[in-house]
KELUMNU-403962 format. One record per atom (N, C-alpha, C): residue number from 1; residue in one letter; x, y, z. Coordinates in Angstrom, 2 decimals. Example, Ala and Ser with C-alpha at 12.3 -4.5 7.8 and 13.67 -1.06 7.14 Angstrom:
// residues 2
   seq   type         x         y         z
     1      A     13.19     -5.69      7.80
     1      A     12.30     -4.50      7.80
     1      A     13.20     -3.30      7.80
     2      S     12.85     -2.25      7.08
     2      S     13.67     -1.06      7.14
     2      S     12.90      0.03      7.87
// end
This chain:
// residues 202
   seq   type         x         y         z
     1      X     79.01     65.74     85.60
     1      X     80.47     65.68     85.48
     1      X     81.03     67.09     85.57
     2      X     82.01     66.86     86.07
     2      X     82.61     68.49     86.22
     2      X     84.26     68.04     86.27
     3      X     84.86     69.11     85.58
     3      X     86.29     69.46     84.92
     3      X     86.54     70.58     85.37
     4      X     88.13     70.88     85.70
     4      X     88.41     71.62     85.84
     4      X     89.84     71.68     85.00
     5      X     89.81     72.83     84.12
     5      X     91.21     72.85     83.58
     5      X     92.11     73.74     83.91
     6      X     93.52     73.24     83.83
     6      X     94.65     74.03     84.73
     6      X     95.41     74.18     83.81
     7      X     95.46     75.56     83.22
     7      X     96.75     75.99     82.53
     7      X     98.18     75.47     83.18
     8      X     99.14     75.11     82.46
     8      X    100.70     74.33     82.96
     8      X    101.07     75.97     83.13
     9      X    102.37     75.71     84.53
     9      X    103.11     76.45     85.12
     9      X    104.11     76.97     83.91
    10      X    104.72     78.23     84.59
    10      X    105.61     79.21     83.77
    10      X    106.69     78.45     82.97
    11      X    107.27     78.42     81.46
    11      X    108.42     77.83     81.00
    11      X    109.54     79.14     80.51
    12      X    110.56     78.67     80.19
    12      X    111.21     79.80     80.01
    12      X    110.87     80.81     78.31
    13      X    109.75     79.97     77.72
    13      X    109.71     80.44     76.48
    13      X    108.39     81.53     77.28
    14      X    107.66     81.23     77.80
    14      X    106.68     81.93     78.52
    14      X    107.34     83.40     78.86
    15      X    108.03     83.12     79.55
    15      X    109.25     84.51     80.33
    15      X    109.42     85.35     79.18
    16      X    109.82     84.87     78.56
    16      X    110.53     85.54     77.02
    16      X    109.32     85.74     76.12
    17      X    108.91     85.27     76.40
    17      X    107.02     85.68     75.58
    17      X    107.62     85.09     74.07
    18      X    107.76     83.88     73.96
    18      X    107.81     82.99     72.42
    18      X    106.76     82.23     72.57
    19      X    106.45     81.72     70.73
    19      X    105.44     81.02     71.01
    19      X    106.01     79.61     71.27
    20      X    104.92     79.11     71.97
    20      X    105.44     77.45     72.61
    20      X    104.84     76.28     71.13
    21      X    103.48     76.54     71.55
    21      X    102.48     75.50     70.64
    21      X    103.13     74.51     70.72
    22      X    103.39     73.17     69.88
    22      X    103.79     71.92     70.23
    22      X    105.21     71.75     70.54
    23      X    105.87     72.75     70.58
    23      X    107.36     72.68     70.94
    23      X    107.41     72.38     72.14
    24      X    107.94     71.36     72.88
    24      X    107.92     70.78     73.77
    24      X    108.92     71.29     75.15
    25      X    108.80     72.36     75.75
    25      X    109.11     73.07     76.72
    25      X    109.37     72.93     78.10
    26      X    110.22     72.48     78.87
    26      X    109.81     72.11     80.26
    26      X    109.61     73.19     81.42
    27      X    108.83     72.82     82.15
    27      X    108.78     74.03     83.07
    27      X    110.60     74.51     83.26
    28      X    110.17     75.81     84.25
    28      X    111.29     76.23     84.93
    28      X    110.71     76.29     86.50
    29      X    112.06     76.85     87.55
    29      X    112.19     76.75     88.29
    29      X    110.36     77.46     88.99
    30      X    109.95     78.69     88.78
    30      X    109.18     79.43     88.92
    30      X    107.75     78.79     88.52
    31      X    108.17     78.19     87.35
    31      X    106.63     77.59     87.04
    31      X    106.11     76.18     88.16
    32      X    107.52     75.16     88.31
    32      X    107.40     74.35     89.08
    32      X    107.01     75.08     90.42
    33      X    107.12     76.22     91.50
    33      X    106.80     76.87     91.84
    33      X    105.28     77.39     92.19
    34      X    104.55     77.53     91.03
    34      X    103.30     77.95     90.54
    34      X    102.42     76.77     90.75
    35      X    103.12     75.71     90.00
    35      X    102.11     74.25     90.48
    35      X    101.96     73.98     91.31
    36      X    102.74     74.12     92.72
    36      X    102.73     73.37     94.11
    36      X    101.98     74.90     94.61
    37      X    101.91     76.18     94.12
    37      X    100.93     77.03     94.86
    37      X     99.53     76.66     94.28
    38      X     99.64     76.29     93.00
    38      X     98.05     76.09     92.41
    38      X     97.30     74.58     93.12
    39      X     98.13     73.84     93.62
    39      X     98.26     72.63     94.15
    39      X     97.65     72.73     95.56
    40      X     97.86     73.43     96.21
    40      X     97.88     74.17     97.48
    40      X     96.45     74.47     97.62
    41      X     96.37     75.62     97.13
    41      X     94.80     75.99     96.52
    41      X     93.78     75.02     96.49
    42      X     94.17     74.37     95.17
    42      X     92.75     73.27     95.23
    42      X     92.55     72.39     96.50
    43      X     93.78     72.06     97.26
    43      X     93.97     71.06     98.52
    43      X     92.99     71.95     99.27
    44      X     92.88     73.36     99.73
    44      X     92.52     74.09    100.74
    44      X     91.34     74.09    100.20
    45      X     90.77     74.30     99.03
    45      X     89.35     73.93     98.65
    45      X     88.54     72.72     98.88
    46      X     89.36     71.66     99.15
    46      X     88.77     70.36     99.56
    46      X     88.43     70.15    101.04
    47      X     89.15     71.45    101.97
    47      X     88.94     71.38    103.53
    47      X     87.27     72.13    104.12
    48      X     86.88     72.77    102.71
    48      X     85.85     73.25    103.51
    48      X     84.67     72.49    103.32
    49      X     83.81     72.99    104.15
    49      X     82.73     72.48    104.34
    49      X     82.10     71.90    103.23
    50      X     81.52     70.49    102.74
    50      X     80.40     70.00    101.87
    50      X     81.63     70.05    100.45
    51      X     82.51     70.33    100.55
    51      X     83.49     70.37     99.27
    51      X     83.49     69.01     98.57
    52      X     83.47     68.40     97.27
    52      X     83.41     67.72     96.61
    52      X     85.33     67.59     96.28
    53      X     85.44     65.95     96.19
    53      X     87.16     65.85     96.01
    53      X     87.08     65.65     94.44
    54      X     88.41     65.13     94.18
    54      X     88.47     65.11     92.59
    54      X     88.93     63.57     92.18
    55      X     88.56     63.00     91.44
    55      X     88.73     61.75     91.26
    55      X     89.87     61.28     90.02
    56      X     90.65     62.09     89.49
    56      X     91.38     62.20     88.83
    56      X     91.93     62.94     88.33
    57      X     93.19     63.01     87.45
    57      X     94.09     63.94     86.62
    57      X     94.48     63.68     85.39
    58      X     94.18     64.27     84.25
    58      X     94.13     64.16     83.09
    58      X     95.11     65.33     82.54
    59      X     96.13     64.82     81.71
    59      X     97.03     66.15     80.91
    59      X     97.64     65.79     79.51
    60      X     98.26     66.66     79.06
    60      X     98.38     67.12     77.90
    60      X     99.56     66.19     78.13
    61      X    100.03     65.53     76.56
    61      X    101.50     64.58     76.65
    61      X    102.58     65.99     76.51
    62      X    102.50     66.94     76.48
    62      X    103.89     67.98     76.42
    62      X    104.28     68.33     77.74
    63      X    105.87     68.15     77.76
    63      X    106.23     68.04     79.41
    63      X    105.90     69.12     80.44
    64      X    105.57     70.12     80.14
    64      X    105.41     71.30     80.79
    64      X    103.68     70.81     81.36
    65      X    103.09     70.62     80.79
    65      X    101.51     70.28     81.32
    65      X    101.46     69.12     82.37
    66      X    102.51     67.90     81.60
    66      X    102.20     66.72     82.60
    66      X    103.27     66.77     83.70
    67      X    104.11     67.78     83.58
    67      X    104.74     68.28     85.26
    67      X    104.19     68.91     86.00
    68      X    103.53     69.64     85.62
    68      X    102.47     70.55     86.55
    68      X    101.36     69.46     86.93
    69      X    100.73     68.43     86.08
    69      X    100.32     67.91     87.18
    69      X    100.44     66.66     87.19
    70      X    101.42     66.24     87.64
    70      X    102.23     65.10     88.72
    70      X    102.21     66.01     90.18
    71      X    102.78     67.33     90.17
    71      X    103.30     67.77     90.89
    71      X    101.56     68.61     91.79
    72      X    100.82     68.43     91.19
    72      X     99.44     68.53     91.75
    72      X     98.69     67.35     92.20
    73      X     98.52     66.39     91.09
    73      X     98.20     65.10     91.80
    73      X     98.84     64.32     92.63
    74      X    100.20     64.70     92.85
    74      X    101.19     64.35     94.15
    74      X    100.33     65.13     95.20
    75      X     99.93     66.33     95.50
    75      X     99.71     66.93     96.86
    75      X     98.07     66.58     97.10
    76      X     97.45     66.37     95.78
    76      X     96.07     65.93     95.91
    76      X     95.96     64.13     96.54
    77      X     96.63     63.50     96.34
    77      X     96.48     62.03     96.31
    77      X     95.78     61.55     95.89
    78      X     96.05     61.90     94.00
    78      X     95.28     61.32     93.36
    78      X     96.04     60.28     92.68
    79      X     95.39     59.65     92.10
    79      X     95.42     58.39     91.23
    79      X     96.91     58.77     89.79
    80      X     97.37     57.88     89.81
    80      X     99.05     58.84     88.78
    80      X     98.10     59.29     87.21
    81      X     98.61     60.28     86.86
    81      X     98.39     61.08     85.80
    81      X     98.14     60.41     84.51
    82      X     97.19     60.27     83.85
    82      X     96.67     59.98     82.70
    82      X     96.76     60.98     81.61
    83      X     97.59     60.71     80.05
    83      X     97.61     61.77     79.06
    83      X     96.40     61.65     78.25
    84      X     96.27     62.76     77.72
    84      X     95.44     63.04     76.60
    84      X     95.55     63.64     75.04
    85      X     95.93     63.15     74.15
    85      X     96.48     63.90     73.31
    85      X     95.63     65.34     72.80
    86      X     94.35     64.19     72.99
    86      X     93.44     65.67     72.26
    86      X     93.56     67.14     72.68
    87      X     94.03     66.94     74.42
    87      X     94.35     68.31     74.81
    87      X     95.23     69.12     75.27
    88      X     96.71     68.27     73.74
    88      X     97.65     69.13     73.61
    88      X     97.21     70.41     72.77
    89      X     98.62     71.46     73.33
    89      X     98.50     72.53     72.32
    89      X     98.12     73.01     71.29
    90      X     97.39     73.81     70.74
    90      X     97.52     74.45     69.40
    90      X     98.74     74.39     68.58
    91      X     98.96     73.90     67.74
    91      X     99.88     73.80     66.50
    91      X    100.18     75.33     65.75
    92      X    101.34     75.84     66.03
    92      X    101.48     77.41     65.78
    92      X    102.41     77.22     64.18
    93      X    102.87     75.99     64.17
    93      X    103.93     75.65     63.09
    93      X    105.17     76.50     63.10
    94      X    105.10     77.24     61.85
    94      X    107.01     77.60     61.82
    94      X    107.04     78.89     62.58
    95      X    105.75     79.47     63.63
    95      X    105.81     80.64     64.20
    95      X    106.57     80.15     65.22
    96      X    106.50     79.13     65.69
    96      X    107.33     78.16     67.37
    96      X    108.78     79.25     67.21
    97      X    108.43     79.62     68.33
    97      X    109.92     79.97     68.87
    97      X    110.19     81.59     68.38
    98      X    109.47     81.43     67.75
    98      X    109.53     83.19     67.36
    98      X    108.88     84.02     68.48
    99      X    109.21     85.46     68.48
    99      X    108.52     86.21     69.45
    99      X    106.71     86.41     69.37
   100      X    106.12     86.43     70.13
   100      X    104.89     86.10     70.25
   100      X    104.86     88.06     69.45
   101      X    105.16     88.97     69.93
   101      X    104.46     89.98     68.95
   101      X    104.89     89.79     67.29
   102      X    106.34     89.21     67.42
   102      X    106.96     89.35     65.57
   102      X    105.69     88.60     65.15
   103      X    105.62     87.26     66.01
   103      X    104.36     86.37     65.19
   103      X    102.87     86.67     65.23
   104      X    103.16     87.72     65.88
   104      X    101.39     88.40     65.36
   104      X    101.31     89.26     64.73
   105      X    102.71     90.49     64.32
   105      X    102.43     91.11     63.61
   105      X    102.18     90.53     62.02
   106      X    102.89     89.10     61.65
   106      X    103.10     88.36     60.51
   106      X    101.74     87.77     60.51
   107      X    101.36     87.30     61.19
   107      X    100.03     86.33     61.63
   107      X     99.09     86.89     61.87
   108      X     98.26     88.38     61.82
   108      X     97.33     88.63     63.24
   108      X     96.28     87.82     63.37
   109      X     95.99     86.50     62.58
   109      X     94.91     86.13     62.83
   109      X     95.10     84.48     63.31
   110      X     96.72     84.46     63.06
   110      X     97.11     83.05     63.30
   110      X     96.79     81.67     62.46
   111      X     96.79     82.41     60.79
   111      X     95.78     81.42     60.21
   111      X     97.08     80.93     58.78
   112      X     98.36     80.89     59.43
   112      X     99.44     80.24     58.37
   112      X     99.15     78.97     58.45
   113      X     99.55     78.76     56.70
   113      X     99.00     77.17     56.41
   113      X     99.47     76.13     56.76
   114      X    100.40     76.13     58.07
   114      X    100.60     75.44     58.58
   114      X    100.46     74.99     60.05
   115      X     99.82     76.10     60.52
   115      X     99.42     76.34     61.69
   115      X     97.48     75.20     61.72
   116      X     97.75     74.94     62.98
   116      X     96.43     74.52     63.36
   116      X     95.44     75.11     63.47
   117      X     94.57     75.23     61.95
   117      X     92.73     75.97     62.38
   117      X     92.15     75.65     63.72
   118      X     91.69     77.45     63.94
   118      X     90.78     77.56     65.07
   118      X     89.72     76.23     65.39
   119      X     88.92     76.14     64.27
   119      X     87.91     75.44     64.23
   119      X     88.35     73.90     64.36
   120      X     89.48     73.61     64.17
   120      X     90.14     72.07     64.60
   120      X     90.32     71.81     65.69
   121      X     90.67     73.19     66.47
   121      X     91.23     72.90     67.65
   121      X     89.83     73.29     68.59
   122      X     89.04     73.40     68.44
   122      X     87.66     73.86     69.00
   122      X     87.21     71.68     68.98
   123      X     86.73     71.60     67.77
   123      X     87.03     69.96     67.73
   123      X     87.34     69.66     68.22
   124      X     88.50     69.14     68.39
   124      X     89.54     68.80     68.96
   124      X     89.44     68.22     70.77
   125      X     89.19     69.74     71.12
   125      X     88.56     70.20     72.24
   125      X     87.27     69.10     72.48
   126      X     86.37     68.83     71.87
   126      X     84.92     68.60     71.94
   126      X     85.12     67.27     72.16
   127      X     86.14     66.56     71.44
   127      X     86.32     65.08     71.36
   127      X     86.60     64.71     72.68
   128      X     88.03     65.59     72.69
   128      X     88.59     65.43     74.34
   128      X     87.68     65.30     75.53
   129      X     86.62     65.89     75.20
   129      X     85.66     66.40     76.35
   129      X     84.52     65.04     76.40
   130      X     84.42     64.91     75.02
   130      X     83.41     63.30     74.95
   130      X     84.54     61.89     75.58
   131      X     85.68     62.19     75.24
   131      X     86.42     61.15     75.28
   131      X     86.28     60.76     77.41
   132      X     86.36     61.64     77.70
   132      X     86.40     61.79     79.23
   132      X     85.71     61.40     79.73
   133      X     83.65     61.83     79.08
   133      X     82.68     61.79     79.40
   133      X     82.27     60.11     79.82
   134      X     82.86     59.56     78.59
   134      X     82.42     57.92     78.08
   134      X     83.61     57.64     79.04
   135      X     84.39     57.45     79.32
   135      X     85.47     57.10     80.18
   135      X     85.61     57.38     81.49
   136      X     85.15     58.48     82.32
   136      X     84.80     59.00     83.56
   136      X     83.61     59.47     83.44
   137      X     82.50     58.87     83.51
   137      X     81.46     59.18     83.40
   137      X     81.05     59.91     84.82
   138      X     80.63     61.01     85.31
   138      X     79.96     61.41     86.54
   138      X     80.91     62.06     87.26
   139      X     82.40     61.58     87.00
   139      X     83.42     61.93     87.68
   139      X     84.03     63.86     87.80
   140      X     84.78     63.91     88.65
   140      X     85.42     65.27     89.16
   140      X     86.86     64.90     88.56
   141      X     86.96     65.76     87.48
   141      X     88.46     65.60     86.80
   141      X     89.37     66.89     86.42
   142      X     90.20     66.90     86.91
   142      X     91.55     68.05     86.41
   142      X     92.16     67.69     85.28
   143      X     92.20     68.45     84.55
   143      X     93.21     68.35     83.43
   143      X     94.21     69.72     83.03
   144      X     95.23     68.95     82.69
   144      X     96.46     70.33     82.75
   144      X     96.31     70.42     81.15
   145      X     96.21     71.51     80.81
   145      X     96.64     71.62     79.46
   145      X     97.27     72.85     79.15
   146      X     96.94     74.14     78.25
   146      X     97.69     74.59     77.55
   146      X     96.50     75.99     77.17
   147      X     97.23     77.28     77.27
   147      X     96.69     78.46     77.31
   147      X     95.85     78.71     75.92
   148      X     96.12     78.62     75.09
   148      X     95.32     78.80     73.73
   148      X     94.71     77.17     73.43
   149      X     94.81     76.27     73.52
   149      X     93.52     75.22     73.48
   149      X     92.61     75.52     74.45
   150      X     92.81     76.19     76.10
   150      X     91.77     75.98     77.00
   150      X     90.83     77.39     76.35
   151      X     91.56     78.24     75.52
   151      X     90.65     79.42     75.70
   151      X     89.70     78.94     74.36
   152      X     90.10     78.56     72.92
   152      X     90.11     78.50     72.39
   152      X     88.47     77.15     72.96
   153      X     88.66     76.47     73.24
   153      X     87.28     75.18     73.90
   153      X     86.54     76.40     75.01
   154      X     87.17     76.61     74.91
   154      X     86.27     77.85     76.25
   154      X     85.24     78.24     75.78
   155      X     85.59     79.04     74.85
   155      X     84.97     79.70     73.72
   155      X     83.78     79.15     72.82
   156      X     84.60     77.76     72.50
   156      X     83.52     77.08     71.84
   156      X     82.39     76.53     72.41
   157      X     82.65     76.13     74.09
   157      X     81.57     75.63     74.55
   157      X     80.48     76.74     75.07
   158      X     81.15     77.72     74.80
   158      X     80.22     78.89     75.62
   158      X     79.68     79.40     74.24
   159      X     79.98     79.34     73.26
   159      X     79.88     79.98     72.05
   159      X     79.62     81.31     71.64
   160      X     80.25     81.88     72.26
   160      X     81.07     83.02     72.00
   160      X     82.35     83.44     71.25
   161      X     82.62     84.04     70.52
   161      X     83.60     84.56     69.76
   161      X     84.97     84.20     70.90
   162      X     86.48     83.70     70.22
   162      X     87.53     83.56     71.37
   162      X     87.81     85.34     71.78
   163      X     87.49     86.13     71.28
   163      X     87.54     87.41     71.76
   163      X     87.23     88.02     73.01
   164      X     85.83     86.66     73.21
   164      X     85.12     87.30     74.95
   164      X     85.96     86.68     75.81
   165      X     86.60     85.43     75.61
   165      X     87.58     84.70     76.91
   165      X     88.89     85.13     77.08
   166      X     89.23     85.98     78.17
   166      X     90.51     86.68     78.56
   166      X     91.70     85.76     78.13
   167      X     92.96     86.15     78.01
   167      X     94.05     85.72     77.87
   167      X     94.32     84.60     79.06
   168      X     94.17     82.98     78.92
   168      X     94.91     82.73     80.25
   168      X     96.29     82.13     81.08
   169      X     95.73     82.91     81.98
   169      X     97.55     82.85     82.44
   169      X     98.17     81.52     83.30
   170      X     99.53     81.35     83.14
   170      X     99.97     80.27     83.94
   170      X     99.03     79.71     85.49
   171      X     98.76     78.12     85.38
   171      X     97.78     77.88     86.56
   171      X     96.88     78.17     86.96
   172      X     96.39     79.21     85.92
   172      X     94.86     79.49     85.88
   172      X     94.05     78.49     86.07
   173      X     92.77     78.07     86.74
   173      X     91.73     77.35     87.07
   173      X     90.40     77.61     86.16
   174      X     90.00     76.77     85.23
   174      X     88.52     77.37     84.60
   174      X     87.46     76.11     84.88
   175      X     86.63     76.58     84.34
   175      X     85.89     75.22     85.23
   175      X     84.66     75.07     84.53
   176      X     84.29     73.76     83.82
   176      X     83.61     73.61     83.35
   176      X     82.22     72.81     83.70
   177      X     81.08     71.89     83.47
   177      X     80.32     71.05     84.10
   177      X     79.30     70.85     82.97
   178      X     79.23     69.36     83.06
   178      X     77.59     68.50     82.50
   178      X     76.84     68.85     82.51
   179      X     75.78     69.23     82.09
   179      X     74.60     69.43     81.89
   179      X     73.72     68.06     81.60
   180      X     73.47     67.06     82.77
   180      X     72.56     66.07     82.63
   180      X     71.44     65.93     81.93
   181      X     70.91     66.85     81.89
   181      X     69.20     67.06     81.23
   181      X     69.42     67.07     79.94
   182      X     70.38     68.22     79.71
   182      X     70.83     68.73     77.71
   182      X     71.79     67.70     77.43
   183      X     72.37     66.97     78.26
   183      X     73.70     66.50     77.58
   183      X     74.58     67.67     76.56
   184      X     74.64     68.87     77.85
   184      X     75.59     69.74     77.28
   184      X     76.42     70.40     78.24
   185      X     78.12     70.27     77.71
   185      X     78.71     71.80     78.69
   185      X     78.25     72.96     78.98
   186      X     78.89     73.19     79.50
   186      X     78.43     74.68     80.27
   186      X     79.84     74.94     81.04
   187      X     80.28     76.69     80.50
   187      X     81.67     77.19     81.06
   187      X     80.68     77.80     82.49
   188      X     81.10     77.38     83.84
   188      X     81.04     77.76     84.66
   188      X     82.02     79.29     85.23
   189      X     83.03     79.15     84.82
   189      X     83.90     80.62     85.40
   189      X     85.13     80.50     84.55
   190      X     86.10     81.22     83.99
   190      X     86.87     81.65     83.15
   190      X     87.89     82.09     84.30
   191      X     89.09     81.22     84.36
   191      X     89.98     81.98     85.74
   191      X     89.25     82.13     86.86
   192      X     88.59     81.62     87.35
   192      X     87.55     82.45     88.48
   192      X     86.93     83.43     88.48
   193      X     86.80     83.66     86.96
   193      X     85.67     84.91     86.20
   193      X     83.87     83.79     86.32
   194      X     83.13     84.03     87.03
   194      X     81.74     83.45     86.08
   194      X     81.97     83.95     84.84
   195      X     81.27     82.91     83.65
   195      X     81.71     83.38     82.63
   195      X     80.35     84.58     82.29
   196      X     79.10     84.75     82.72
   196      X     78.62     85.97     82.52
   196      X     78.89     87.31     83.19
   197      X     79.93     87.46     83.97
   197      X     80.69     88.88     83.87
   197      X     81.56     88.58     82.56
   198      X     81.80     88.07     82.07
   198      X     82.80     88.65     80.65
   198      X     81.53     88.71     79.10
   199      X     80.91     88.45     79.42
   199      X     79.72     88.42     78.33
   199      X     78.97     90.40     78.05
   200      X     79.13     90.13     77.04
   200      X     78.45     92.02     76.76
   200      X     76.96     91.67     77.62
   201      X     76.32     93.23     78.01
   201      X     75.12     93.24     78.26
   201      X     74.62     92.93     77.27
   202      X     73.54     92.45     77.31
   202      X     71.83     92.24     76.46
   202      X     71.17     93.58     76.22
// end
């Protein structure tokens, strides 16, 4: 099985650098924009040679994720968009809407008691990922979700500290895959990073 997850296109809280987390945001003009180029992309990846297609689209219920991909599985001709709750946003609580530095200088670790633990949303993540497995078993699936859950599962499946997985940015592509033998993930590339260029030497 192999996944690929797609950070949702630019919103205007993005622009302004606030935090989003479950505040429910719709793209803007630019981000809608971003999806039909990220859209583009994967289409031109399906023209070459021996390329494998994708058999579905999976996203986050917050409007900014499941516009970005309608507006991808429109140019893919895929099958209409299926939500997932498990892989909505991180829960930032009463930081929403505040400036992303005010709320880190208050926060630096992001761990207000009302905010969603790391380690939940790592979970969280894991379920989502079983939930898919048992449900699209073998299958090639996109899912749109959300910049701090994808890094945040990134992390966990690679198990590495969230420190080694770069910041990611609007429409970013990461890409994950089955491991048949282990019955285990494996982060294949981070943005189109392999994920062992971001790993310290040995």
């Amino acid at each position: 099985m192999h996944i690929a997850f797609v950070r949702h296109g630019l919103t205007d809280w993005n622009l302004a650098r606030r935090m989003q987390g479950r505040t429910d945001i719709p793209l803007n003009e630019e981000g809608r924009a971003q999806a039909r180029a990220v859209a583009e992309t994967l289409a031109n990846e399906l023209a070459a040679p021996g390329a494998a297609g994708w058999d579905s689209i999976v996203s986050s219920p917050l409007q900014r994720a499941r516009e970005t991909a309608e507006l991808i599985g429109t140019r893919l001709a895929l099958p209409p968009v299926t939500e997932e709750p498990l892989f909505t946003e991180r829960s930032f609580g009463i930081a929403e809407g505040l400036a992303v530095a005010d709320a880190q200088q208050r926060w630096p670790e992001f761990d207000g008691e009302d905010m969603e633990p790391d380690a939940e949303v790592a979970l969280r993540g894991r379920l989502g990922l079983t939930a898919l497995a048992e449900r699209l078993p073998g299958s090639r699936v996109l899912v749109v979700s959300h910049g701090a859950f994808i890094r945040h599962l990134l992390a966990e499946i690679a198990g590495v500290p969230r420190a080694t997985i770069p910041r990611i940015e609007n429409v970013a592509v990461s890409r994950v895959g089955l491991d048949p033998e282990r019955a285990e993930w494996r982060v294949h590339d981070v943005a189109g990073v392999p994920l062992a260029d971001l790993l310290p030497p040995r």
